[in-house]
CHARMM internal coordinates of N, CA and C (Angstrom, degrees):
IC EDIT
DIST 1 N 1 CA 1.4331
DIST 1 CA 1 C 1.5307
ANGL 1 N 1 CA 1 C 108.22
DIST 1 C 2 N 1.3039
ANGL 1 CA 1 C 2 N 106.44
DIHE 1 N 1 CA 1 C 2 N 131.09
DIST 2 N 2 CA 1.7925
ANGL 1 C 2 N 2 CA 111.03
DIHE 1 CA 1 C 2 N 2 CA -170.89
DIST 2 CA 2 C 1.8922
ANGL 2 N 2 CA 2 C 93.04
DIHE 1 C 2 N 2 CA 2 C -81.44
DIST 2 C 3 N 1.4719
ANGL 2 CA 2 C 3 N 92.97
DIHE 2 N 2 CA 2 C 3 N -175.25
DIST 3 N 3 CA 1.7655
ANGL 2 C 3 N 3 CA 123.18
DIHE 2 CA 2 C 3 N 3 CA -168.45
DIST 3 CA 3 C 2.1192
ANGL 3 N 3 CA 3 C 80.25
DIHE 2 C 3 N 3 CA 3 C -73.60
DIST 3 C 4 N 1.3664
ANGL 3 CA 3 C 4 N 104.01
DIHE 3 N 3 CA 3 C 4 N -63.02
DIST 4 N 4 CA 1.6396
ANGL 3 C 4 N 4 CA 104.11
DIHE 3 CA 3 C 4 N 4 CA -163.05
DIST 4 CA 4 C 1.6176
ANGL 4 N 4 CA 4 C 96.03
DIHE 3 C 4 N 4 CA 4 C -54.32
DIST 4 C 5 N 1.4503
ANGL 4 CA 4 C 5 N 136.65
DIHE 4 N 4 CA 4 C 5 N -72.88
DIST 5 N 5 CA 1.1218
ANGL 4 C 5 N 5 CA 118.81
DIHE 4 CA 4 C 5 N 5 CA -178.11
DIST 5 CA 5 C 1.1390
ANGL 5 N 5 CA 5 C 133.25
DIHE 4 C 5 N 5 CA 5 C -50.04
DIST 5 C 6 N 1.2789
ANGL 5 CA 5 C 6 N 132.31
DIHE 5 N 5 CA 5 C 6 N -10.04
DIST 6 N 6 CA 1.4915
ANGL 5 C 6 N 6 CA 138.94
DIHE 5 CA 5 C 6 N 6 CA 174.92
DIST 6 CA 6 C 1.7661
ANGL 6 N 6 CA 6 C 97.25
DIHE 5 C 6 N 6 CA 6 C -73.24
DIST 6 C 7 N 1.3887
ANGL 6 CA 6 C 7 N 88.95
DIHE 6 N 6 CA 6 C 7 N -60.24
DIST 7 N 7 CA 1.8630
ANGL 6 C 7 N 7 CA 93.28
DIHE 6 CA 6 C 7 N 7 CA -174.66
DIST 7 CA 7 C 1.4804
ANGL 7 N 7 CA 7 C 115.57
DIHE 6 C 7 N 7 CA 7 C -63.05
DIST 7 C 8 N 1.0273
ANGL 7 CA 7 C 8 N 144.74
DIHE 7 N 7 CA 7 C 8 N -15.18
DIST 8 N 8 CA 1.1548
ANGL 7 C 8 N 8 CA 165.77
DIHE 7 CA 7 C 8 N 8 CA 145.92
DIST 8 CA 8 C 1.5816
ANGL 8 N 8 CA 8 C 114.61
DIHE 7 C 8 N 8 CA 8 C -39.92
DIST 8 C 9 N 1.5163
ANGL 8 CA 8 C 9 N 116.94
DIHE 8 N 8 CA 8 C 9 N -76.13
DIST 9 N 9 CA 1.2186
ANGL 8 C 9 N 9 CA 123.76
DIHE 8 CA 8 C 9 N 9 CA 177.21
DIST 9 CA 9 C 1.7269
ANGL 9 N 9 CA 9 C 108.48
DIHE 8 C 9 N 9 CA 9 C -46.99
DIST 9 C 10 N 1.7334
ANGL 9 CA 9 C 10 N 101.24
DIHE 9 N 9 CA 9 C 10 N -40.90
DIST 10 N 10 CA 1.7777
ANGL 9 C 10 N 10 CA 95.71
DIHE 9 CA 9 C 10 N 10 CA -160.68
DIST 10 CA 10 C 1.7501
ANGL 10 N 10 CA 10 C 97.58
DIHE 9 C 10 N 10 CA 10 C -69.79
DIST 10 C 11 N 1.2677
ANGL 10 CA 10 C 11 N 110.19
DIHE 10 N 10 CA 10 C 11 N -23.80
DIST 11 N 11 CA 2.0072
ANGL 10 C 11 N 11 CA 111.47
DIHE 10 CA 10 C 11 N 11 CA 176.28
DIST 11 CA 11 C 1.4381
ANGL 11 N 11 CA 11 C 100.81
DIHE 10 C 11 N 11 CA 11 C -49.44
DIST 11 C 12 N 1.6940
ANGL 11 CA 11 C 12 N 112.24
DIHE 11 N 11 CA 11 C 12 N -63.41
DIST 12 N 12 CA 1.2137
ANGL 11 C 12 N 12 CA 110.86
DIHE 11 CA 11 C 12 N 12 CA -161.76
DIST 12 CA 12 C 1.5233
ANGL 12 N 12 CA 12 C 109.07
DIHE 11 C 12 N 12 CA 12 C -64.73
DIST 12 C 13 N 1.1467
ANGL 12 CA 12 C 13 N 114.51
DIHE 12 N 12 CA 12 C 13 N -34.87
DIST 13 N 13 CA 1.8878
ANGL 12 C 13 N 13 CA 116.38
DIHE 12 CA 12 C 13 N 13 CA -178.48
DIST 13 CA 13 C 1.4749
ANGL 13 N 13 CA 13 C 110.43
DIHE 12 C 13 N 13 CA 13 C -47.48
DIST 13 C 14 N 1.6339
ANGL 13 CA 13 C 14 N 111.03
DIHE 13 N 13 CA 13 C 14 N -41.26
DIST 14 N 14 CA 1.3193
ANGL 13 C 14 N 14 CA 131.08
DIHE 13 CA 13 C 14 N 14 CA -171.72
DIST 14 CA 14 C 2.0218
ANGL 14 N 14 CA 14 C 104.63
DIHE 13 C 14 N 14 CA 14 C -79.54
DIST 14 C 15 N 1.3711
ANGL 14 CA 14 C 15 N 112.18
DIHE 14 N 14 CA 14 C 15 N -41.51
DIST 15 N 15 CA 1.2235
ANGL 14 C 15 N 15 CA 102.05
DIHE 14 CA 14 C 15 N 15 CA 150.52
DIST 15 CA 15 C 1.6159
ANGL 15 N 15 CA 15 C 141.89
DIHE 14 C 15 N 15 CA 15 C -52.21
DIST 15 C 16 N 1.1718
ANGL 15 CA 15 C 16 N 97.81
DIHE 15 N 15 CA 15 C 16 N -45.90
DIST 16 N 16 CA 1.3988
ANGL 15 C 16 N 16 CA 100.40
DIHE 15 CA 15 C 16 N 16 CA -177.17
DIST 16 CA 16 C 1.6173
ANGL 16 N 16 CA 16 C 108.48
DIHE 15 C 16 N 16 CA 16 C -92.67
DIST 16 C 17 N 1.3541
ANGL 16 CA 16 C 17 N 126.76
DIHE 16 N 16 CA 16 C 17 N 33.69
DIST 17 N 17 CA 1.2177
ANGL 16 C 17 N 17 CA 135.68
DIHE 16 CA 16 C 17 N 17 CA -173.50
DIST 17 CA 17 C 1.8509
ANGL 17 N 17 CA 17 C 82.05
DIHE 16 C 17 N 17 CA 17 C -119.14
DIST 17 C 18 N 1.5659
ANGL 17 CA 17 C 18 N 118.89
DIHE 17 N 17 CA 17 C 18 N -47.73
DIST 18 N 18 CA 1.6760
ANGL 17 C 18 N 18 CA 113.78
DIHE 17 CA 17 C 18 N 18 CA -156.27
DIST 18 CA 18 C 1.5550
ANGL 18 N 18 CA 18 C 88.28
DIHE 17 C 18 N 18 CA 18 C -72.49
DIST 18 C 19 N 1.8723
ANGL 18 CA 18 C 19 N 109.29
DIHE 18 N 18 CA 18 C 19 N -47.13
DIST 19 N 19 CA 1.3286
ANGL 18 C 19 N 19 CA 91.39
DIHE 18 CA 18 C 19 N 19 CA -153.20
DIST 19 CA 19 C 1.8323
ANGL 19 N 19 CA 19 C 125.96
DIHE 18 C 19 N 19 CA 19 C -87.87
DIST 19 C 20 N 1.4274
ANGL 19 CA 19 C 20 N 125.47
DIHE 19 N 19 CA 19 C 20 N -5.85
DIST 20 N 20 CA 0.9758
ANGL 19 C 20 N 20 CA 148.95
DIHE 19 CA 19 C 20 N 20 CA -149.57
DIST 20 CA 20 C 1.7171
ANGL 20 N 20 CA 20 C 92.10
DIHE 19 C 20 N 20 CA 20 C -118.70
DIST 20 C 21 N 1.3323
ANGL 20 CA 20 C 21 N 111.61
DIHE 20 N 20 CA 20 C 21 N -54.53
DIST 21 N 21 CA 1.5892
ANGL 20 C 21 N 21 CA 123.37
DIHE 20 CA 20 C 21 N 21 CA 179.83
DIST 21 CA 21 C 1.8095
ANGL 21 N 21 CA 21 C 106.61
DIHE 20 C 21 N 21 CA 21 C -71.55
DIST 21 C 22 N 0.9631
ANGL 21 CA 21 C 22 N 127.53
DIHE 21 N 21 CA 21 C 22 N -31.31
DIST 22 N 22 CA 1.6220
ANGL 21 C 22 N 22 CA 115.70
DIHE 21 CA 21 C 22 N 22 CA -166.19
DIST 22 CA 22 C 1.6634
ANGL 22 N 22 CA 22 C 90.82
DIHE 21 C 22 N 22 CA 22 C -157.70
DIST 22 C 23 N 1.0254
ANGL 22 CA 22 C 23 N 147.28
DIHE 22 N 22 CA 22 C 23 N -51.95
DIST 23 N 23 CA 1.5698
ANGL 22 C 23 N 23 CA 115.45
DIHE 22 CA 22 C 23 N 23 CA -168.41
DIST 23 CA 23 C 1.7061
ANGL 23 N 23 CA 23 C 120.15
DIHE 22 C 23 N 23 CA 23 C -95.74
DIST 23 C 24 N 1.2144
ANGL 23 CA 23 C 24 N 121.14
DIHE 23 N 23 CA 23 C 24 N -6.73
DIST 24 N 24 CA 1.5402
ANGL 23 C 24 N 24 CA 115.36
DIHE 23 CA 23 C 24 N 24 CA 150.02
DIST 24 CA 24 C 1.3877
ANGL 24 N 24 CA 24 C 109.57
DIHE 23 C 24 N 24 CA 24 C -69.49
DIST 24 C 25 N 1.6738
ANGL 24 CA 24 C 25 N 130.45
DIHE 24 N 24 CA 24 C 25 N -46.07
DIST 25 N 25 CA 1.7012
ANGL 24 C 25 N 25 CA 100.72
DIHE 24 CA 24 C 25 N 25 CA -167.48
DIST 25 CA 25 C 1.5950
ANGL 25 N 25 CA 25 C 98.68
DIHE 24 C 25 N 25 CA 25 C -93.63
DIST 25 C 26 N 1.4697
ANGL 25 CA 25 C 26 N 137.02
DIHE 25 N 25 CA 25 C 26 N -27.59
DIST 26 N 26 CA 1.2981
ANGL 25 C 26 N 26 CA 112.99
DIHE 25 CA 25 C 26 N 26 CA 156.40
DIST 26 CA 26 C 1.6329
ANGL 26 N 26 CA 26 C 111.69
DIHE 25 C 26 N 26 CA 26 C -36.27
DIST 26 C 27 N 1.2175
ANGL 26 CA 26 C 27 N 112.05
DIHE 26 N 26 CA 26 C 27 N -64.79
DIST 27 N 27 CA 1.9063
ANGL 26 C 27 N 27 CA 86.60
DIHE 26 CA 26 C 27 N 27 CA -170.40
DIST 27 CA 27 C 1.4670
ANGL 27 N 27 CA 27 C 112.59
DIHE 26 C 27 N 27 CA 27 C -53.68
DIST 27 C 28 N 1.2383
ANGL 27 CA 27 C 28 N 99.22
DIHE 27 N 27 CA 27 C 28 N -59.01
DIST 28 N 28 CA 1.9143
ANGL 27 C 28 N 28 CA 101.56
DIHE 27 CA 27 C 28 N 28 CA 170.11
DIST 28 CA 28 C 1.5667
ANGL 28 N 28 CA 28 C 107.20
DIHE 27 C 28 N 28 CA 28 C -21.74
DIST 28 C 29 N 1.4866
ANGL 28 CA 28 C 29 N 129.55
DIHE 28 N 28 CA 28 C 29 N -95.42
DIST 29 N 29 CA 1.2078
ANGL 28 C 29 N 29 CA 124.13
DIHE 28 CA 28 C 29 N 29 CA 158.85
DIST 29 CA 29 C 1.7301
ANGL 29 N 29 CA 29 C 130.85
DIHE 28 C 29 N 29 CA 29 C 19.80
DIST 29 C 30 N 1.4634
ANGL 29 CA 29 C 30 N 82.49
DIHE 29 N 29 CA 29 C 30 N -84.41
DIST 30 N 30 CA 1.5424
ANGL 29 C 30 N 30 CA 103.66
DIHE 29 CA 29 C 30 N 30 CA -176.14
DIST 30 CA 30 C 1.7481
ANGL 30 N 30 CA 30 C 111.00
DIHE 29 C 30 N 30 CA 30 C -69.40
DIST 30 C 31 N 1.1304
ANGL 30 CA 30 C 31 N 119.10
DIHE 30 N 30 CA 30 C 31 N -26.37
DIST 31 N 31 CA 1.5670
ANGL 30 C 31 N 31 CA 121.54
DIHE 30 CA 30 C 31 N 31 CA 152.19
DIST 31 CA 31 C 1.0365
ANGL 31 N 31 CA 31 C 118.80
DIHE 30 C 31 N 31 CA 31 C -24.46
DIST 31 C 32 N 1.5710
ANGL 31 CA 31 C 32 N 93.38
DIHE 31 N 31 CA 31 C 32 N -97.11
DIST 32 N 32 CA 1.7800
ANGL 31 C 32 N 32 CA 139.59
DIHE 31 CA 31 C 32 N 32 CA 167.45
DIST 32 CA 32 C 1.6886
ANGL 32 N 32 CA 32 C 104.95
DIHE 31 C 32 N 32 CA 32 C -22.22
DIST 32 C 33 N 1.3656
ANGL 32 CA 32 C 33 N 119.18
DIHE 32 N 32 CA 32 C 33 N -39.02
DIST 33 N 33 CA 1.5441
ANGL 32 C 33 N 33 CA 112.12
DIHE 32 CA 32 C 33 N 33 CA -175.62
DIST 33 CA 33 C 1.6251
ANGL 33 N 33 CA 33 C 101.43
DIHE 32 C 33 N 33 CA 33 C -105.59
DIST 33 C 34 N 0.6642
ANGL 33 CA 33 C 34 N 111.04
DIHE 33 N 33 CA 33 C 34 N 11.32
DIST 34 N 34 CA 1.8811
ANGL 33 C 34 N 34 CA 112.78
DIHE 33 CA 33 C 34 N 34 CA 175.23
DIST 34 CA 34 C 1.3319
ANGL 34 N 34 CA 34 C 107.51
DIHE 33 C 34 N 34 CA 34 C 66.30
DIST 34 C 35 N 1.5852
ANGL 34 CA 34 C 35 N 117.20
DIHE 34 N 34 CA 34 C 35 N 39.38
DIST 35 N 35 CA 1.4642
ANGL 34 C 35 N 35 CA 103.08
DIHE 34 CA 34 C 35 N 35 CA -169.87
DIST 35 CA 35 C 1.5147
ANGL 35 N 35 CA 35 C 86.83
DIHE 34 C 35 N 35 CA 35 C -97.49
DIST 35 C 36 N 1.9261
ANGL 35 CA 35 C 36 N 131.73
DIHE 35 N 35 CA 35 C 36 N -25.04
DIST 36 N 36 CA 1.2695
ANGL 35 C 36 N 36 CA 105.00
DIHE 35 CA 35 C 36 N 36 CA 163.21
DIST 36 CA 36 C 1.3451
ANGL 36 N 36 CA 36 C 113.53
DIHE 35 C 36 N 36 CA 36 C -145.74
DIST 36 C 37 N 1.5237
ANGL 36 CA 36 C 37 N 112.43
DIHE 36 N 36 CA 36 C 37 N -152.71
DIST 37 N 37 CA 1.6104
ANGL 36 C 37 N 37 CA 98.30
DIHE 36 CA 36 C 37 N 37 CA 172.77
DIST 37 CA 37 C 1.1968
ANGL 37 N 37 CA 37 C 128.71
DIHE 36 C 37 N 37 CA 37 C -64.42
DIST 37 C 38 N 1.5661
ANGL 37 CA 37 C 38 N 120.44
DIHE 37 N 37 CA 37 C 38 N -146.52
DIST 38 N 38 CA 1.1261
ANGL 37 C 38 N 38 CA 121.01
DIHE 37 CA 37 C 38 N 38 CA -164.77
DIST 38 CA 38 C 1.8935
ANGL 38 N 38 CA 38 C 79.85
DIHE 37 C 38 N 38 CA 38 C -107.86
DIST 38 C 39 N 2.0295
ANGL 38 CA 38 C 39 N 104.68
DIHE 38 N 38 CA 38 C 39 N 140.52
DIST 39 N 39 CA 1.0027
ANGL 38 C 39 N 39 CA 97.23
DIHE 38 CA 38 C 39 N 39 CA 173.85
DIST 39 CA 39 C 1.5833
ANGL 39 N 39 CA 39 C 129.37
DIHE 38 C 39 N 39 CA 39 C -117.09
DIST 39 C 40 N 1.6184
ANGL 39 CA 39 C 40 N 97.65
DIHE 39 N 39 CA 39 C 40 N 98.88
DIST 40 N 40 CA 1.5179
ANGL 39 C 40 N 40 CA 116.99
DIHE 39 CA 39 C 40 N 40 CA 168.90
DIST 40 CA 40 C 1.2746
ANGL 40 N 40 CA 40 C 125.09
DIHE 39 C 40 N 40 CA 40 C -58.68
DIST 40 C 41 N 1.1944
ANGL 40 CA 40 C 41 N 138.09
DIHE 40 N 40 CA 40 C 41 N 0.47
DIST 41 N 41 CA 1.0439
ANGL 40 C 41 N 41 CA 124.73
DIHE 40 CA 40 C 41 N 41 CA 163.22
DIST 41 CA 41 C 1.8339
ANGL 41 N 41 CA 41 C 115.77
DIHE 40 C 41 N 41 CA 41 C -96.19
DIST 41 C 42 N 1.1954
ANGL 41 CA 41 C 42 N 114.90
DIHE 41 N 41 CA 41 C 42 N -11.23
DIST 42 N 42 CA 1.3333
ANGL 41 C 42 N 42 CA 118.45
DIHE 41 CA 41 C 42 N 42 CA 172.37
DIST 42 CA 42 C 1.1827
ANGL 42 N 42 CA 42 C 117.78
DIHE 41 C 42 N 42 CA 42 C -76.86
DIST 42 C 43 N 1.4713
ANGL 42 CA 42 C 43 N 146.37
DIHE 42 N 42 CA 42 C 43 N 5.76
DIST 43 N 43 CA 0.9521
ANGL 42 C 43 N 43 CA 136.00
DIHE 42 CA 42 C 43 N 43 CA -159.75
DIST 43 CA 43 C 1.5380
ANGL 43 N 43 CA 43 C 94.85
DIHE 42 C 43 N 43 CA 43 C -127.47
DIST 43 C 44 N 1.2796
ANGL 43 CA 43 C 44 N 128.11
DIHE 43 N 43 CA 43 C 44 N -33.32
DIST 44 N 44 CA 1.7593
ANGL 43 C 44 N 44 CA 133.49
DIHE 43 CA 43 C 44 N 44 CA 165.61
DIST 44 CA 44 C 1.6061
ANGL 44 N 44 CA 44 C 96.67
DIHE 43 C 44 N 44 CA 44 C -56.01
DIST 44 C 45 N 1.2097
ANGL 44 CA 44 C 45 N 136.10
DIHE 44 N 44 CA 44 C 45 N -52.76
DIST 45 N 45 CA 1.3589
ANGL 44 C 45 N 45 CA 150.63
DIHE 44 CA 44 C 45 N 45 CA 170.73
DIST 45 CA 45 C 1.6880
ANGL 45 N 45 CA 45 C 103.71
DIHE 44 C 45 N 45 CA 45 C -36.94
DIST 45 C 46 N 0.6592
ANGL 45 CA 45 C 46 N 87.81
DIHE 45 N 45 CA 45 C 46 N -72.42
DIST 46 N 46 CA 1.9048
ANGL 45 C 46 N 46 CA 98.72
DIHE 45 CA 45 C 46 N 46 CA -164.87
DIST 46 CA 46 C 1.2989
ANGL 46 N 46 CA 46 C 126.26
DIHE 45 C 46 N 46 CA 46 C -86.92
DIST 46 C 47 N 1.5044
ANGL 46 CA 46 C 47 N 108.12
DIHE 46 N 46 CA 46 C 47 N 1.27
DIST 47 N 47 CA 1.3133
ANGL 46 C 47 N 47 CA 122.94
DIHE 46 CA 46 C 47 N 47 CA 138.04
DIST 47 CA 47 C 1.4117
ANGL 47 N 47 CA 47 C 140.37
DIHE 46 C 47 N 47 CA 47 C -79.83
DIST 47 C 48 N 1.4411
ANGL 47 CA 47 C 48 N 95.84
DIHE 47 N 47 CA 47 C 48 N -48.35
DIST 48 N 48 CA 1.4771
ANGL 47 C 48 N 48 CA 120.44
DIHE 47 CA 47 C 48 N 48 CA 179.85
DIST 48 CA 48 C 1.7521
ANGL 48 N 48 CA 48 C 106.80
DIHE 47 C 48 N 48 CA 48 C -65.14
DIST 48 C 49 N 1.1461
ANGL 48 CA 48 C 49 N 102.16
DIHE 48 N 48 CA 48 C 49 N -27.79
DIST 49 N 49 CA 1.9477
ANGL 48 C 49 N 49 CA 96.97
DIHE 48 CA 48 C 49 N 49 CA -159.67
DIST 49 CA 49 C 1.8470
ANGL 49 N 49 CA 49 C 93.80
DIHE 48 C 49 N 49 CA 49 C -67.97
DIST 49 C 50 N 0.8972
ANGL 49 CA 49 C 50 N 116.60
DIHE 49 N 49 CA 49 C 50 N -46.66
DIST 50 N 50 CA 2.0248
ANGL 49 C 50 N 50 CA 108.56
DIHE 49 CA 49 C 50 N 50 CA 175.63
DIST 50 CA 50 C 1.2428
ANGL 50 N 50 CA 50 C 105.83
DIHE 49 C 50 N 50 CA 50 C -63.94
DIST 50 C 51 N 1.8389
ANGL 50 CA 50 C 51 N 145.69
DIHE 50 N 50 CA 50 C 51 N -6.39
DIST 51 N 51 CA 1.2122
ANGL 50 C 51 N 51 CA 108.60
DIHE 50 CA 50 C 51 N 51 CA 174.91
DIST 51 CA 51 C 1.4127
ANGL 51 N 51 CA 51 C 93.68
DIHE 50 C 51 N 51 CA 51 C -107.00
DIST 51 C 52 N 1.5326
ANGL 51 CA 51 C 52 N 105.80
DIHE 51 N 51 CA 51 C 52 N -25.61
DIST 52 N 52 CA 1.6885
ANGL 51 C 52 N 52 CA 80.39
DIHE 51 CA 51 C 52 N 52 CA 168.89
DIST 52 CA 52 C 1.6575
ANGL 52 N 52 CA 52 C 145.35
DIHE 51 C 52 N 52 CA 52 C -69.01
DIST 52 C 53 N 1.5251
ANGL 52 CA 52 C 53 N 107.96
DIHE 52 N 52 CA 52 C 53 N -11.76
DIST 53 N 53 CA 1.2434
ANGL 52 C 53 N 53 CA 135.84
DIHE 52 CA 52 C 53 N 53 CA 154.67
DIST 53 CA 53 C 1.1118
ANGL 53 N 53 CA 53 C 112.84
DIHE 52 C 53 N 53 CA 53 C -45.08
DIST 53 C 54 N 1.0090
ANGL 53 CA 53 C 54 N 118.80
DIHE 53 N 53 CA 53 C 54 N -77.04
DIST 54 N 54 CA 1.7417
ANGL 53 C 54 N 54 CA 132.76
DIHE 53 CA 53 C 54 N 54 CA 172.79
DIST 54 CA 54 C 1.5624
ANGL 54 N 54 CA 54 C 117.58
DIHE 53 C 54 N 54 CA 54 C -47.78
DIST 54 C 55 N 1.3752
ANGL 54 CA 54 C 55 N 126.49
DIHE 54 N 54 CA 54 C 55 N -41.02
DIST 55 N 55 CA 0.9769
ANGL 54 C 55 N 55 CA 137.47
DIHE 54 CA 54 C 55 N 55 CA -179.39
DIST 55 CA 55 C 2.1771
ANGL 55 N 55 CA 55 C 106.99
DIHE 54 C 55 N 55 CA 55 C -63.68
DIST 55 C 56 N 1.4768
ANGL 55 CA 55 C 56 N 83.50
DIHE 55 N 55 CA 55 C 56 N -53.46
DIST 56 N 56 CA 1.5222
ANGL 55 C 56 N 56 CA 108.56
DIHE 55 CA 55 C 56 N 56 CA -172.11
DIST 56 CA 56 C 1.4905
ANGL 56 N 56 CA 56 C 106.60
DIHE 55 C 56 N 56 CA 56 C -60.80
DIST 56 C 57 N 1.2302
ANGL 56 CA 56 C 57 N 141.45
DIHE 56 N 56 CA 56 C 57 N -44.82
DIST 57 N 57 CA 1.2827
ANGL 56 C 57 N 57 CA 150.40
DIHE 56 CA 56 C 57 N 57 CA 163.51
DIST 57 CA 57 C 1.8619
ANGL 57 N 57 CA 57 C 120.51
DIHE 56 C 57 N 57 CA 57 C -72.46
DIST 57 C 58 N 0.8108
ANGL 57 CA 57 C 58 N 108.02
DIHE 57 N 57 CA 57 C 58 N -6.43
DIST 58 N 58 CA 2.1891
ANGL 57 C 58 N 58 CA 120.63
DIHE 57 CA 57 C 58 N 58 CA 173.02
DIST 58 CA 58 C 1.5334
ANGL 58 N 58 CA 58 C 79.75
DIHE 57 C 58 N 58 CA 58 C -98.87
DIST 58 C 59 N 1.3148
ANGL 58 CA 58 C 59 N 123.67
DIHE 58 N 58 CA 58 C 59 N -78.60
DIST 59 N 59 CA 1.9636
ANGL 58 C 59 N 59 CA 107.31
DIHE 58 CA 58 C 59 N 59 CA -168.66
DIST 59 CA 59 C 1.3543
ANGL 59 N 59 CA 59 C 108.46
DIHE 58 C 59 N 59 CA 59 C -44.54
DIST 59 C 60 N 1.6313
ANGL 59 CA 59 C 60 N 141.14
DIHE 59 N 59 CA 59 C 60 N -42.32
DIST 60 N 60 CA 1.2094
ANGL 59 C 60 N 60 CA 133.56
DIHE 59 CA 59 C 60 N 60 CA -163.03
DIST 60 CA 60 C 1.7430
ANGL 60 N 60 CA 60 C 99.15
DIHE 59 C 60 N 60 CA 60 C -74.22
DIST 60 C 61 N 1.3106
ANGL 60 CA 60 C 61 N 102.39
DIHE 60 N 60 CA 60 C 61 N -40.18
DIST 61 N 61 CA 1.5575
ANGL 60 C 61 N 61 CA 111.84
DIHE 60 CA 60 C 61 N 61 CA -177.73
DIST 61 CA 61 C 1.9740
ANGL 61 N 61 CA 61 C 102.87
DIHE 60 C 61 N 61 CA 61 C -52.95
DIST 61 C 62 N 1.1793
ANGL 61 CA 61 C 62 N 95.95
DIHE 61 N 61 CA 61 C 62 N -47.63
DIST 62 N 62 CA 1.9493
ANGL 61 C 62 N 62 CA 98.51
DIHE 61 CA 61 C 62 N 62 CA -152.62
DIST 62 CA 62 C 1.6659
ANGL 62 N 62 CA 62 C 90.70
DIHE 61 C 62 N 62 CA 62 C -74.54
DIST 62 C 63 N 1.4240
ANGL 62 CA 62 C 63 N 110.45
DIHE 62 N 62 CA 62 C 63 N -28.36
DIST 63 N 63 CA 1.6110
ANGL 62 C 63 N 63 CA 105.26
DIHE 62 CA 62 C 63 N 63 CA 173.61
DIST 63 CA 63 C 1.7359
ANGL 63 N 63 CA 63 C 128.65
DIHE 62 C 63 N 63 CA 63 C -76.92
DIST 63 C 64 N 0.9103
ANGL 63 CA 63 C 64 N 75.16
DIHE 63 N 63 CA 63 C 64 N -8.99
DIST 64 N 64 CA 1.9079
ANGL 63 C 64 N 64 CA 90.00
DIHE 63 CA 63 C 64 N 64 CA 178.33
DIST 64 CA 64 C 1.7649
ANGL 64 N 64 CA 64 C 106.17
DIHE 63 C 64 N 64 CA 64 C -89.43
DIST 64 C 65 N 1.2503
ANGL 64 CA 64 C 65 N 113.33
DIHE 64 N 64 CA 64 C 65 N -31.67
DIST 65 N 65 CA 1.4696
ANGL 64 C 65 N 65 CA 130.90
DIHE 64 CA 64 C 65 N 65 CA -169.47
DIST 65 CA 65 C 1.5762
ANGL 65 N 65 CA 65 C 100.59
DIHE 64 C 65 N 65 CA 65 C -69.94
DIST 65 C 66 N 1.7872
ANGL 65 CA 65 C 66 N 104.33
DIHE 65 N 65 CA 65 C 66 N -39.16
DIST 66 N 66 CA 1.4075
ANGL 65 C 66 N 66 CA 117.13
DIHE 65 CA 65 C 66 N 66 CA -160.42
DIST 66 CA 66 C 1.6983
ANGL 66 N 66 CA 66 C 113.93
DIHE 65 C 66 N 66 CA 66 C -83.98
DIST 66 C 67 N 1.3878
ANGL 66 CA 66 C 67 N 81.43
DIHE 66 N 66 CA 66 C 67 N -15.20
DIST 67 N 67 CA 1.9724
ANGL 66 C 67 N 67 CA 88.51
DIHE 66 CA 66 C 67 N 67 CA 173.33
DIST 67 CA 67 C 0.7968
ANGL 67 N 67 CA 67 C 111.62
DIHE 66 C 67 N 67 CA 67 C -78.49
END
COOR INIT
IC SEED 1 N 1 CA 1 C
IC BUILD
């Protein structure tokens, strides 16, 4: 595992700490108490962040291969 993929993974760790740890059940929350709508944009979010992870680390991989 290179310096960029190491540093990379610890972003995403730190991502999926904000979004999984505090801004999916804050929205959840804030739903649930009628403080707002229904929240559609969290769910493109909190799906998407593992394929872009995955995605984001195979390009860093295939570019390291290519040097």
């Amino acid at each position: 595992m290179s310096k960029s993929e190491k540093k990379w993974r610890r972003i995403y760790i730190a991502l999926y700490i904000f979004v999984y740890g505090i801004y999916v059940p804050y929205n959840l929350l804030m739903w649930l108490g009628g403080e707002e709508g229904f929240p559609i944009a969290m769910f493109p979010i909190a799906i998407g962040l593992p394929f872009m992870k995955k995605n984001h680390i195979n390009s860093i991989r295939e570019k390291e291969q290519n040097v």
